[in-house]
N, C-alpha and C positions, 0 to 999 in steps of 0.2 A: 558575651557578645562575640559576633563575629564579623570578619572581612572576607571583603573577594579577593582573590588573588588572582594578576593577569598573567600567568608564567605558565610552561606547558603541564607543571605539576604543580598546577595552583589549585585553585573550587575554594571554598569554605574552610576559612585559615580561622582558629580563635585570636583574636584581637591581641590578648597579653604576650603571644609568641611577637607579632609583627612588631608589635612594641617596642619588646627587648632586642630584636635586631635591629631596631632604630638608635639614633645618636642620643644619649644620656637620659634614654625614656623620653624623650619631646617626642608629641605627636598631635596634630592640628586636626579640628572636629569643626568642618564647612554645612551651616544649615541655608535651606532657600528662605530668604526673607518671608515668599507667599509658600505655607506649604498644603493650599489647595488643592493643588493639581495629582498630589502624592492619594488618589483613592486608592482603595482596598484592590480594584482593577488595575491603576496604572503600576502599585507597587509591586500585582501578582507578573505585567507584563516585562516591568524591569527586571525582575530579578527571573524570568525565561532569559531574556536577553542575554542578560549577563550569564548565566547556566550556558548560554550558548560558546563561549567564548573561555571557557574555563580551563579548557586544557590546551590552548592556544601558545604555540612560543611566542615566544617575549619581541617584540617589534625594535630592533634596537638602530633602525632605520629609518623609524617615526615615518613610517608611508602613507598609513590612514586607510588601509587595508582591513575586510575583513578575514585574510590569510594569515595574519600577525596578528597581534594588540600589543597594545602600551599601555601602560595607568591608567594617563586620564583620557587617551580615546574611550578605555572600556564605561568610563563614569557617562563621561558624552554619549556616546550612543546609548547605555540603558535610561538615560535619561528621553535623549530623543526619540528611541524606538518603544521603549515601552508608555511615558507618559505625553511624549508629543512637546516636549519642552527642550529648548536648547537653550542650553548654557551662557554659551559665549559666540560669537560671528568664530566662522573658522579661519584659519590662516595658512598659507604656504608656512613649510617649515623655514624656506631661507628668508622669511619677513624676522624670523628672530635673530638675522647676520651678528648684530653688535650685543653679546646678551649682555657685556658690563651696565649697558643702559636698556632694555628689554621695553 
């Protein structure tokens, strides 16, 4: 299996590398409850999308830019751009001021 990776030498990373540079091998696997929307078309348009963004620096100013990226912008836009499905309502970054309570 593979991951994206949103870094300027990211593209098409294998999964067990991102793994082992994670904390004691934990690694969380998010599916959509409805995965209608995921056609043969929408999944070719995500994964343009995200191809588009692969050798992008890393966003460490969370600006929401497609000059930058970050993680989970890149997840949110291949989702939004290529299937037409958004995630989550978007938010200013200073709506997460207190993150002890988020």
């Amino acid at each position: 299996s593979s991951v994206l990776v949103s870094i300027r030498l990211g593209g098409w990373k294998k999964l067990d590398g991102g793994i082992a540079r994670g904390v004691a091998g934990n690694y969380v696997v998010m599916r959509l409850k409805d995965d209608s929307v995921l056609t043969p078309t929408a999944l070719s348009a995500m994964m343009e999308k995200g191809d588009a963004f692969k050798y992008k620096m890393y966003d460490v100013w969370f600006q929401w830019s497609d000059k930058t990226i970050y993680c989970s912008e890149l997840v949110w836009k291949m989702y939004d751009h290529g299937a037409g499905l958004q995630l989550s309502n978007l938010r200013p970054f200073e709506s997460y001021a207190n993150m002890k309570h988020p």
